[in-house]
Structures are given as structure tokens and as C-alpha cells.
C-alpha positions in Angstrom: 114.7 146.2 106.4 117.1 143.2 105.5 119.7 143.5 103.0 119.5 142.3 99.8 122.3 141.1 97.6 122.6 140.8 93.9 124.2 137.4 92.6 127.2 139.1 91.4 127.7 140.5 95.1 127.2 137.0 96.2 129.6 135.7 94.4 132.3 137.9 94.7 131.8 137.3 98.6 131.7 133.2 97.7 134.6 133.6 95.5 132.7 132.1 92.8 131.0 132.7 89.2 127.9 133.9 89.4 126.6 130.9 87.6 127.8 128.7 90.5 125.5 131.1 92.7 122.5 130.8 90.2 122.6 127.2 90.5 122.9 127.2 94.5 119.8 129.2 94.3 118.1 126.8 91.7 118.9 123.7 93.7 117.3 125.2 97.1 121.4 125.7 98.4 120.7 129.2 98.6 117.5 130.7 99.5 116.5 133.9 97.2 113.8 136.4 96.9 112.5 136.2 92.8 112.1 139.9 91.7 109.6 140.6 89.4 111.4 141.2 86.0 110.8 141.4 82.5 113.3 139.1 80.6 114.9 136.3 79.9 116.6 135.8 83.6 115.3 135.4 86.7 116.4 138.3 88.6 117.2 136.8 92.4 118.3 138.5 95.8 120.0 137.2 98.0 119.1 138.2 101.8 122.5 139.1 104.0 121.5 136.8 106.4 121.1 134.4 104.1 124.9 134.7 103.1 126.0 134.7 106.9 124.8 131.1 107.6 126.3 129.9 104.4 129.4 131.4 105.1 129.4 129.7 108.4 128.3 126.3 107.2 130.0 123.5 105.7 127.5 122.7 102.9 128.5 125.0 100.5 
């Protein structure tokens, strides 16, 4: 099974608020898994993989 990261994880990784990650994910920058979760939040993972490309892209 993959590796999932939390958004906080991510963006400790990125170097970047979490916010900045949330809105990767919510422009279709970042492709997430949606967790079921009761709240107000979305509560997103992030696949390890997922973070590898980025990191070895210029997009981001």
C-alpha cells in the first residue's frame, strides 16, 4: 500500500504553509485522496508518489 501524506507533512516537505498546499490541491496542482470526514474541512492525503513528481517538476 502507498503512502499517504497529511497536508501539514506536505508542506513541511514543500517548505510552504499548508494553505499554499490546500490550494494546490483545490486547483488540480496536487492530486489528493478526499477522506471521508465530519467537519468543516476537507480532510485530503497526499499520495508519496504524488509528492516525488512534484518535487521533480518545475510547475510547482
Amino acid at each position: 500500500m502507498e503512502e499517504l501524506l497529511t497536508i501539514s507533512e506536505v508542506a513541511r516537505v514543500l517548505r510552504v504553509d499548508a494553505t499554499t498546499v490546500r490550494r494546490w490541491v483545490k486547483h488540480g496542482v496536487l492530486d489528493a485522496v478526499l477522506l471521508p470526514h465530519k467537519g468543516r474541512r476537507h480532510c485530503y492525503r497526499i499520495k508519496r508518489t504524488t509528492l516525488n513528481k512534484v518535487m521533480n517538476s518545475t510547475n510547482v
